[in-house]
DONUFI-592478 format. One record per residue (C-alpha): residue number from 1; chain; x, y, z. Coordinates in Angstrom, 3 decimals. Each point is the difference from the previous one (the first is absolute). Example, Ala and Ser with C-alpha at 12.3 -4.5 7.8 and 13.67 -1.06 7.14 Angstrom:
BEGIN
pator,timar,east,north,up
1,A,12.300,-4.500,7.800
2,A,1.370,3.440,-0.660
//
This chain:
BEGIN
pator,timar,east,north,up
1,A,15.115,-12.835,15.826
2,A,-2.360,2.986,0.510
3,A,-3.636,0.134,-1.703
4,A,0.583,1.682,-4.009
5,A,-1.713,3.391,1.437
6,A,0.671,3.859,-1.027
7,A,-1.210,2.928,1.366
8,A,0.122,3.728,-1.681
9,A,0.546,3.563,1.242
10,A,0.083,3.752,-1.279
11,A,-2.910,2.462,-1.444
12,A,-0.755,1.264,-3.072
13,A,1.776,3.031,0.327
14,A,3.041,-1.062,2.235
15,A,3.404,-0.612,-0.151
16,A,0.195,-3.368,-1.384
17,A,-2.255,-3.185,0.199
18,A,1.696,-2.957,2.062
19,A,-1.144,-4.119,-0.604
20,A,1.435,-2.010,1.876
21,A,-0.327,-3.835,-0.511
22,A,0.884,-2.810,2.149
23,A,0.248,-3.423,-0.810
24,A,1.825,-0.133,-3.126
25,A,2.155,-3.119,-0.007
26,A,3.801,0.098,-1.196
27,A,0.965,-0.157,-2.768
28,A,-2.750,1.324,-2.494
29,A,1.416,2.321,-2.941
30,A,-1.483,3.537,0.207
31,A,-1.496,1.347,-3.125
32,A,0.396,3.496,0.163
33,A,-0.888,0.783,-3.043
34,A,-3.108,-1.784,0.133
35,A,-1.028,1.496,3.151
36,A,0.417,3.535,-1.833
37,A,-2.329,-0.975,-3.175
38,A,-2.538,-0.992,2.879
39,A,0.211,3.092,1.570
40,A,0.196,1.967,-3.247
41,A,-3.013,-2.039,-1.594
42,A,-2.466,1.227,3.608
43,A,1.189,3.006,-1.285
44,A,-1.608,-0.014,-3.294
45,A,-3.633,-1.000,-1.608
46,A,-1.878,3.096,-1.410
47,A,-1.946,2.233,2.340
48,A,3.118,0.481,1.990
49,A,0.316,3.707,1.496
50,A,2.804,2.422,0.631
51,A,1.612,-1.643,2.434
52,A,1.383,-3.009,-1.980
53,A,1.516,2.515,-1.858
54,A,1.863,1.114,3.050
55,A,1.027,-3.586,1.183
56,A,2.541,-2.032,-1.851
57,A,0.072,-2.956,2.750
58,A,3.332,-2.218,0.098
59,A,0.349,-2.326,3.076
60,A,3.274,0.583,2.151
61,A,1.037,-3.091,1.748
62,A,1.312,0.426,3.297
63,A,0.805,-3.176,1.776
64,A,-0.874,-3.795,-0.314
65,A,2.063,-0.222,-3.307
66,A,3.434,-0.495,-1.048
67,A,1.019,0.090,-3.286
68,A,-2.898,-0.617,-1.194
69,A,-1.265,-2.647,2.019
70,A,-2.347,-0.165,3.123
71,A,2.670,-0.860,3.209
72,A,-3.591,-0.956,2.217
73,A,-0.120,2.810,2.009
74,A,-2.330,2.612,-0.601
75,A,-0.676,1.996,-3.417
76,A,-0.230,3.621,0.281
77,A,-1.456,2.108,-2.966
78,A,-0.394,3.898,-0.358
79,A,-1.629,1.249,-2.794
80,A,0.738,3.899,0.702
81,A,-3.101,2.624,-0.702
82,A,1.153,3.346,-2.423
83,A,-3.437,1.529,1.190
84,A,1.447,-0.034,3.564
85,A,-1.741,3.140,1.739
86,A,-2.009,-2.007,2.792
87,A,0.615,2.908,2.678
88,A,-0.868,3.306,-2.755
89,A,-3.416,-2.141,-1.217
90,A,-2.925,2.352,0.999
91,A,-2.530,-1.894,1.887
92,A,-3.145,-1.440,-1.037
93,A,-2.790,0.888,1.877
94,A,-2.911,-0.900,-2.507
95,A,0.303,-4.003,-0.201
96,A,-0.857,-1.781,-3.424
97,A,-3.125,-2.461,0.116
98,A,1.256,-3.663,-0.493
99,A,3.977,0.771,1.179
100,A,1.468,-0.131,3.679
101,A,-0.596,3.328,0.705
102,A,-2.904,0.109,2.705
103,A,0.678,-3.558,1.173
104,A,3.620,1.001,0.728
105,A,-0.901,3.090,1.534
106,A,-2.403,-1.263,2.276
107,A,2.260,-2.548,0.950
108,A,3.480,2.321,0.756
109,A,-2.063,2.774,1.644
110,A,0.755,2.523,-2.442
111,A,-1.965,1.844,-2.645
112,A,2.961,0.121,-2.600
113,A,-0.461,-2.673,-2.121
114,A,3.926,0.538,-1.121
115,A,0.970,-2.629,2.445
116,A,-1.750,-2.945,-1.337
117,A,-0.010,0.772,-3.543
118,A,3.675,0.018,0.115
119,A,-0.032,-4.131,0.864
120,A,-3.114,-0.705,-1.440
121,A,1.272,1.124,-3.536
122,A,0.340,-2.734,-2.750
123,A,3.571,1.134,0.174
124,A,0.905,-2.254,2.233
125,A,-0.965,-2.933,-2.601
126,A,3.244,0.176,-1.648
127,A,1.594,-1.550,3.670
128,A,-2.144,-2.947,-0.364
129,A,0.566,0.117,-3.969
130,A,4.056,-0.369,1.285
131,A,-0.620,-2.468,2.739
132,A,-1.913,-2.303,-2.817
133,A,2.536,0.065,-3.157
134,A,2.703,-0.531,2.624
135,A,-1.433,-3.388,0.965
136,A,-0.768,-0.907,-3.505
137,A,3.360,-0.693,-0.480
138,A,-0.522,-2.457,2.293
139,A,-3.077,-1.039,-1.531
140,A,1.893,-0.031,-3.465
141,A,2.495,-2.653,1.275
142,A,-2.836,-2.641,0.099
143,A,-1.805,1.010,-3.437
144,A,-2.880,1.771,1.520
145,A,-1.304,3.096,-1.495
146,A,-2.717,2.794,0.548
147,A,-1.564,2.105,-2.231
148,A,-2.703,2.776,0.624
149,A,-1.879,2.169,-2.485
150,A,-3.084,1.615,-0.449
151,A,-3.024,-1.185,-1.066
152,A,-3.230,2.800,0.516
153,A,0.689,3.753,0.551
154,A,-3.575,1.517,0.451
155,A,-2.515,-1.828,-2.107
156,A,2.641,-1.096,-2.472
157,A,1.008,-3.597,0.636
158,A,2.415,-2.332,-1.610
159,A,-1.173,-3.098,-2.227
160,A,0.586,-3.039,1.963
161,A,3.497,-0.499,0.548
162,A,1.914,-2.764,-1.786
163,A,2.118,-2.366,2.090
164,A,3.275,0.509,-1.995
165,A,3.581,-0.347,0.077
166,A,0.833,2.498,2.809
167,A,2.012,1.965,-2.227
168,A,-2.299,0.212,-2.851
169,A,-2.163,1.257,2.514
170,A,2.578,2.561,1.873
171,A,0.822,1.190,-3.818
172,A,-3.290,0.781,-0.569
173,A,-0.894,1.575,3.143
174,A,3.289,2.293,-0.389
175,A,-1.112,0.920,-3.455
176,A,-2.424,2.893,1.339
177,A,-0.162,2.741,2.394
178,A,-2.757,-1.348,2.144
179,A,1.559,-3.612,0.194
180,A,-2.459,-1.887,-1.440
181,A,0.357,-3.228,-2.153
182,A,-2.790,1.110,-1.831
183,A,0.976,2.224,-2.154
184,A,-3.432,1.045,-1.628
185,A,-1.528,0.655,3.888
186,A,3.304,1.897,0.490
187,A,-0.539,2.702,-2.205
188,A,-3.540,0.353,1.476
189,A,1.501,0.094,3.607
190,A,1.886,2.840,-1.023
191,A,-2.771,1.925,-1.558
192,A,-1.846,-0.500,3.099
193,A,2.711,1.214,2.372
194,A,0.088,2.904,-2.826
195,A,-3.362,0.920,0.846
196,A,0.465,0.193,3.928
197,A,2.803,1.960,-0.518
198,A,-2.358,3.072,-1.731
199,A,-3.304,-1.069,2.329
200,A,2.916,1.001,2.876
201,A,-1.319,-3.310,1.105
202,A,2.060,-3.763,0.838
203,A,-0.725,-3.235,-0.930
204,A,1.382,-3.622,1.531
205,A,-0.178,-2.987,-1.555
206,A,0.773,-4.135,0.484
207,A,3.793,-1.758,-0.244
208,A,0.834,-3.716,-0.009
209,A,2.830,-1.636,1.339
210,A,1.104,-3.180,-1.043
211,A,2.416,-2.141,1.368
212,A,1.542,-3.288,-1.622
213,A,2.649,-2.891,0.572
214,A,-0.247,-0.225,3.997
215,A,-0.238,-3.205,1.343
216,A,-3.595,-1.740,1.907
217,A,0.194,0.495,3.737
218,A,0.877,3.379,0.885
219,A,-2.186,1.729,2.820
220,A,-1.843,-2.107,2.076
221,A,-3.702,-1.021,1.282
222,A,1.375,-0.913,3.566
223,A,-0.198,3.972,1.639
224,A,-1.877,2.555,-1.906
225,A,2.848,2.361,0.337
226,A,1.700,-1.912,-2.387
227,A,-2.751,-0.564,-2.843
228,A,1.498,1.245,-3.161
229,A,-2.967,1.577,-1.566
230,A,-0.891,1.793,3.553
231,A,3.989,1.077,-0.382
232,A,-0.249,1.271,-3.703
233,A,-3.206,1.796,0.476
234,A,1.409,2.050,3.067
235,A,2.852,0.713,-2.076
236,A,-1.893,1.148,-2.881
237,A,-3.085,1.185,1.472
238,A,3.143,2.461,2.206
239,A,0.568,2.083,-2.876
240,A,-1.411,3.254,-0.234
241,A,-2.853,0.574,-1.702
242,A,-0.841,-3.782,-0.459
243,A,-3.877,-0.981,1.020
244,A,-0.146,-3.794,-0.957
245,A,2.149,-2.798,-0.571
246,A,-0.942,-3.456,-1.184
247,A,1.793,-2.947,-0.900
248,A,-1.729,-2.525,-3.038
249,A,-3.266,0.542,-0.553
250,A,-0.291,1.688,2.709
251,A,-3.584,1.996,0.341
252,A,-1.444,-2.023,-2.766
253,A,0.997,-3.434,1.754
254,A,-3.148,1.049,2.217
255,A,-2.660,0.069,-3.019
256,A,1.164,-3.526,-1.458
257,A,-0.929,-3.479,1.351
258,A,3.053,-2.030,1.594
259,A,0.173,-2.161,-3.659
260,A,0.909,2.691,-2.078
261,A,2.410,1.833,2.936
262,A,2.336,-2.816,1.011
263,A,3.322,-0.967,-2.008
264,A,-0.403,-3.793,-0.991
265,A,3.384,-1.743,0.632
266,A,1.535,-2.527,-2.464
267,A,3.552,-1.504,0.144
268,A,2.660,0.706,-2.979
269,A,3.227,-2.433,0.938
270,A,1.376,2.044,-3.049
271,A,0.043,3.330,1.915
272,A,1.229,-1.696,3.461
273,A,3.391,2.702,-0.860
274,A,-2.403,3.158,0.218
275,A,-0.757,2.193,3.177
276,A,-3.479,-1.995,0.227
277,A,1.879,-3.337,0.210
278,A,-2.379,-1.670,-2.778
279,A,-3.025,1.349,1.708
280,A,-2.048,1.602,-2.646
281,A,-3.303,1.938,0.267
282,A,-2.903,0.362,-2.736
283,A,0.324,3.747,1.238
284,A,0.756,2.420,2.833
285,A,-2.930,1.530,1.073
286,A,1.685,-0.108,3.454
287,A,2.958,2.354,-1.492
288,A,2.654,-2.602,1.361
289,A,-1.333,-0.166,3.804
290,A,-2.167,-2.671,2.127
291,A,0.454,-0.107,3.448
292,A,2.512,2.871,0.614
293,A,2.273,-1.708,-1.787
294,A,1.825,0.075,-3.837
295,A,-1.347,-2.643,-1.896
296,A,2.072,0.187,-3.034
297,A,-1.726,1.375,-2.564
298,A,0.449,3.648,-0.412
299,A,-1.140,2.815,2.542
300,A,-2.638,2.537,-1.424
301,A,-0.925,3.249,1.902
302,A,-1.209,2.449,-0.948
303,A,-1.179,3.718,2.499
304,A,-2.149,3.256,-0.961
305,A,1.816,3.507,0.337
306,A,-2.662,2.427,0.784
307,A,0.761,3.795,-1.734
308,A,2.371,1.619,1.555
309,A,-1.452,2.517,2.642
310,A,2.183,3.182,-0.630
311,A,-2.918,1.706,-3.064
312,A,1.631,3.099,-1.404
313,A,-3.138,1.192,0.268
314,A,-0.440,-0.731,3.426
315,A,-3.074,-1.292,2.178
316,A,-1.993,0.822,2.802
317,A,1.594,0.249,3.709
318,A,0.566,1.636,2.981
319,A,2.728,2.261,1.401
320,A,1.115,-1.777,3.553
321,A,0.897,3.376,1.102
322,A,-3.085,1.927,-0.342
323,A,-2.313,-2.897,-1.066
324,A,-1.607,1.808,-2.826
325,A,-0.903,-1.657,-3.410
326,A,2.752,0.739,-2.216
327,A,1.528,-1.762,-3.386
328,A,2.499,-2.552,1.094
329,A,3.872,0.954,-0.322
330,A,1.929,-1.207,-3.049
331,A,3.113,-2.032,0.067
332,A,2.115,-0.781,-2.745
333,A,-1.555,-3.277,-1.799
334,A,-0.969,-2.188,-2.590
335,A,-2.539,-0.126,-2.099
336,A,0.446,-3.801,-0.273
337,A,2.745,-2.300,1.783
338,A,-1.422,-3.577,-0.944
339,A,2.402,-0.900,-1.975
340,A,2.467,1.151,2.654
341,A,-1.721,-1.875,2.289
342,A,0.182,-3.274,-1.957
343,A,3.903,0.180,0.898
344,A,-0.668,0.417,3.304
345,A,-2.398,-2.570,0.425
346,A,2.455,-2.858,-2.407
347,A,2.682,1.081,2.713
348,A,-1.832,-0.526,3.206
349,A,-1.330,-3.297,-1.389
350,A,3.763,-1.220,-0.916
351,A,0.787,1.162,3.828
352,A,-2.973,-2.331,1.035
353,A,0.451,-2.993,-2.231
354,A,4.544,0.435,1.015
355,A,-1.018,-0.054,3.878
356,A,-2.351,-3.212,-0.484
357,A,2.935,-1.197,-2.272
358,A,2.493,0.339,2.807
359,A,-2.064,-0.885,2.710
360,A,-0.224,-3.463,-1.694
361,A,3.463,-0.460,-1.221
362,A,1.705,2.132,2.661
363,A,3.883,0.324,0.335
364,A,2.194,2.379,0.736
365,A,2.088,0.007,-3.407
366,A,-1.540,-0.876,-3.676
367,A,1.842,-3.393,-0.113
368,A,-2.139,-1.011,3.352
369,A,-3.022,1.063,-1.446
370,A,0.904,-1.381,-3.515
371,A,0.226,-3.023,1.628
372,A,-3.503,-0.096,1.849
373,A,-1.308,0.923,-2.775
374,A,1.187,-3.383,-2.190
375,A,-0.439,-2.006,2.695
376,A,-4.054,0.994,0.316
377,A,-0.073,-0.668,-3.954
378,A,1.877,-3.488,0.273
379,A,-2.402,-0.968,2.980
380,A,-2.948,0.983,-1.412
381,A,0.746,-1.750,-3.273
382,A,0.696,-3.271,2.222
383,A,-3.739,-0.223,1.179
//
């Protein structure tokens, strides 16, 4: 059975965007409508611009199912583009500080900056947005769910976050444009991405991602390649835009002594049922990770969003053609896409935390993998 792996094509202003994922065992019931709410929900958050007004995306499945169900060969998904005018785009010869622009153009020999900002666009988040809720219908199978949101946009943060009931906490978080739990820092999110929006100016922001009910022992400490943080924080730290990622404590796990970092273990033969397997922790400052490797207690990450670098007011540059200073061209943006980006960044982690999933309990149908799975829980409950 191949590796759970998906690659994306298409630009922002083509035809269509293509995923393609590999992997998928047979078997799995395909969500569709779940995939669309994804893809509708990256569409949303306020501080969107014009061109989610445009878009209406709806995933078009075009092999690797049958009636519903993945057959194991590969999934195809199109999600086509309305703003399709690729070829009639003028070019851009004044690149934006902090996007692709120069870096692309330096690197394909050209001083239109039309070429890279075409792949380099956040529009091609909604493939990996796809490519994630289709494999949490996998993930759903076995009980395990993910949930991002956002907790800072500019200097506007969140009170701590509660460890809930998932869906007290997806409520809540659904319950506001800017999907935040907290409702009180929500409506001060918006009033900051209200501001922005008449400075002509961006701001970024912070998201969590939270993933619960996956088993200890997925990734591994054996080959780096296959350290599950490592994995995640490629993932994550792959979005556009995104500057940081940490899992736990993270940053602050460096200002703390090792007795007030590390998650004390006790033993609760009352819980031996639940994904830990009875193995309890006094807390998670490790955000559900040692070693590379689950530990059953529930995965925290959480990445920084810098603003976004289109400014409707523009920003100093340089135009490649006759190198003098000039403002830098403007492109069709947002003033703020965190929240957007908080779907994007719960998808790509469910993509991680399914190919771990599979690469431990591999089969090529659910039933085989169903049965790794309870086999690894009756084992481990032996010892």
């Amino acid at each position: 059975m191949p590796t759970l792996d998906y690659r994306t094509a298409g630009e922002s202003h083509g035809e269509a965007l293509i995923t393609v994922v590999e992997g998928m065992p047979a078997g799995v019931m395909v969500d569709v409508d779940f995939i669309n709410t994804e893809l509708a929900r990256r569409q949303g958050g306020y501080g969107r611009g014009g061109r989610m007004k445009i878009e209406r995306d709806a995933v078009n499945i075009l092999s690797g199912v049958r009636r519903g169900v993945t057959i194991g060969s590969p999934v195809a998904m199109q999600l086509i583009n309305k703003d399709y005018r690729i070829d009639e785009a003028p070019p851009v010869h004044r690149p934006r500080p902090g996007h692709a622009d120069l870096a692309g153009s330096l690197k394909w020999l050209t001083t239109d900056c039309r070429a890279t900002l075409e792949r380099a666009s956040a529009r091609e988040t909604a493939s990996r947005v796809a490519a994630g809720a289709l494999t949490r219908c996998l993930l759903r199978e076995f009980y395990i769910e993910v949930i991002g949101y956002v907790v800072r946009i500019r200097d506007v943060a969140a009170s701590a976050i509660p460890d809930p009931d998932l869906g007290e906490l997806r409520k809540a978080r659904d319950a506001n444009e800017v999907y935040c739990p907290d409702a009180s820092a929500a409506e001060r999110m918006i009033e900051a991405i209200r501001r922005a929006k008449a400075d002509k100016d961006t701001v970024g922001g912070v998201v969590e991602v939270q993933v619960q009910g996956h088993p200890p022992g997925l990734g591994s400490c054996m080959r780096w390649q296959d350290k599950l943080d490592g994995r995640l924080m490629q993932a994550v730290g792959s979005i556009q835009a995104f500057k940081a990622v940490e899992i736990g404590l993270g940053l602050d796990a460096a200002e703390r002594p090792g007795s007030e970092v590390h998650d004390e273990i006790d033993f609760d033969p009352a819980r031996r049922d639940a994904p830990h397997l009875g193995f309890v922790r006094r807390s998670n400052n490790a955000g559900g990770l040692e070693g590379g490797m689950t530990n059953g207690q529930p995965i925290v990450l959480r990445a920084a969003m810098k603003p976004l670098s289109t400014l409707a007011r523009g920003s100093d540059s340089v135009n490649l053609e006759t190198k003098v200073s000039e403002r830098s061209d403007y492109e069709r943006s947002d003033v703020c896409s965190v929240p957007a980006a908080s779907v994007v960044a719960e998808n790509v982690v469910a993509f991680e935390i399914a190919r771990a999933f599979l690469e431990k309990f591999t089969g090529d149908t659910l039933r085989e993998v169903r049965a790794a799975y309870k086999s690894y829980l009756d084992m481990v409950r032996s010892l």
